[in-house]
N, C-alpha and C positions, 0 to 999 in steps of 0.2 A: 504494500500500500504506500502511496507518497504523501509522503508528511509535508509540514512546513520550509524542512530543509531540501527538499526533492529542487532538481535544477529546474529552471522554468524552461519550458521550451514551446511555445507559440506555435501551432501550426494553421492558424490563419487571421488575418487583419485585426481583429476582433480579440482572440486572444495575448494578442502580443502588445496591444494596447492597453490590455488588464495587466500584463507581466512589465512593461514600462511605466504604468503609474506607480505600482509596487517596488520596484527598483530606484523608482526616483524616492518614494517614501519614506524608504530605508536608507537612501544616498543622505537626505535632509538629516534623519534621525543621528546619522552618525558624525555628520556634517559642524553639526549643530547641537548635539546632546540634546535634542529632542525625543520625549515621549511620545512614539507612533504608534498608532495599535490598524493593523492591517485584515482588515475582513478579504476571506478567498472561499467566496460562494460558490459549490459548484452549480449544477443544473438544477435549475426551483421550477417548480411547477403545480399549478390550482387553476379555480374559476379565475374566468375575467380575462385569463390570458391569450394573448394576441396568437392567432391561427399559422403565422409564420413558423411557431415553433414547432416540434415534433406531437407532443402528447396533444395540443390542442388540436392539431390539424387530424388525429386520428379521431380526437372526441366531437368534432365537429363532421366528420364523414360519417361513424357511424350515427351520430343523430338523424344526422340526414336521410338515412336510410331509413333508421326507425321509425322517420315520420315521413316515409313515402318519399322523398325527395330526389330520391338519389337510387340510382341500381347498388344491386349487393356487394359491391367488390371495393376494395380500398386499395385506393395509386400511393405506393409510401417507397422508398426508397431503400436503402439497406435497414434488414431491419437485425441484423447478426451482430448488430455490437454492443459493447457492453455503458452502459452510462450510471451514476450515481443519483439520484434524485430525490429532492427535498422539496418537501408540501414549503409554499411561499410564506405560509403563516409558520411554520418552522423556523425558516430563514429571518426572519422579524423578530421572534422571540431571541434567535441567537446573534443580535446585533446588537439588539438591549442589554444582552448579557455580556457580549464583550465591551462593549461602551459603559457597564457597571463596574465590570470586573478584572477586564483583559490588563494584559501585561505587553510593556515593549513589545514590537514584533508581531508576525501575520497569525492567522486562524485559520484553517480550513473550515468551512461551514459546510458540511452535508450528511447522509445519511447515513455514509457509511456502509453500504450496501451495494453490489454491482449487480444493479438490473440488465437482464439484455431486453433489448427492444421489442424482440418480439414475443416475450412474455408479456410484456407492457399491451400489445396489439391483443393478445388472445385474451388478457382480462376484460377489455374493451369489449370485445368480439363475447365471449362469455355474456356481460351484461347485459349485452344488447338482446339475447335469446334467437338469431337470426342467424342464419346461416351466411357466414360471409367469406367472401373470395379475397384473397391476400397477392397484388400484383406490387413487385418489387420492378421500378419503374427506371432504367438507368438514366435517364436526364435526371430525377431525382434523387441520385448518389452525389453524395457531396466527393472531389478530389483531395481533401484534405481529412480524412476520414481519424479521429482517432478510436482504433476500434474496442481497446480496455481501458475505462477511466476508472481506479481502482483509488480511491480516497480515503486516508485516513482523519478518522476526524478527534483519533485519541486527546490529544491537545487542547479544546475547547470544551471536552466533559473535563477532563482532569481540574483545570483552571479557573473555570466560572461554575461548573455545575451545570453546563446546558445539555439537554442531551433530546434531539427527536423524537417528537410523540405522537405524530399524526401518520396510523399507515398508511401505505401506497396505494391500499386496496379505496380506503376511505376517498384520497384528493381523486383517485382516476372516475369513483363514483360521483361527488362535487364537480369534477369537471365534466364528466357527461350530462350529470345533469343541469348544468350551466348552457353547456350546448344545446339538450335537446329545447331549452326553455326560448335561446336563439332563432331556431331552423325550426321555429312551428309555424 
């Protein structure tokens, strides 16, 4: 699992902008004898969440179907990889708590847990009670793929006492039914 000390390595625009504000954070702290306390959210996911990401774009396809909208089949991309993921309202309680408690230096915030994706799809798929078609759609593979994100989050139970309490099973149900509530 990669802890806090794991080397950052960015593999696309987006993460390397997270691993350069981090870098700079900790350049100032040392800079400067500054107290910095560095939140490293992995993947958060619930209601409300914008359909560009992965879980909502599946909880919004299977809605669709469920209310007729849409044929049975789901367009998703790779779904053979493995990601960490934390209920958003997780991620907020553990922001509280490093901003309470934290000490110099970064956090890992997440679950702790390597979901692969397509367990994630067949929870989905389960809910729904429908029989559904799973198409792995190659314009929808990302090139920058990281396929195990394997997060330690020992460091922010130890320190603050925060520890993930919302399962996976509960946000994927909140967010479907956020969706189907959408796509009626």
């Amino acid at each position: 699992k990669a802890d806090e000390n794991a080397v950052l390595m960015p593999l696309n625009p987006y993460s390397a902008s997270k691993a350069a504000a981090d870098i700079l954070a900790r350049t100032y702290a040392s800079s400067f004898g500054l107290n910095i306390v560095v939140a490293r959210p992995g993947n958060h996911i619930g209601p409300r969440q914008s359909d560009v990401f992965f879980v909502p774009t599946v909880a919004k396809q299977i809605a669709m179907i469920m209310n007729n909208k849409k044929e049975p089949v789901l367009d998703l991309g790779n779904i053979d990889v493995h990601r960490d993921f934390s209920d958003v309202r997780d991620v907020a309680s553990a922001y509280a708590a490093i901003a309470k408690k934290g000490k110099n230096g970064a956090y890992n915030i997440c679950s702790g847990n390597n979901y692969l994706l397509r367990d994630i799809v067949e929870s989905f798929v389960r809910m729904s009670g429908k029989k559904i078609e799973i198409r792995q759609l190659k314009d929808k593979i990302r090139k920058t793929e990281a396929f195990d994100m394997n997060i330690d989050n020992s460091k922010i139970i130890r320190e603050t006492g925060w520890k993930p309490s919302i399962l996976i099973e509960k946000t994927i149900k909140d967010t479907l039914d956020f969706w189907l509530g959408k796509t009626v």
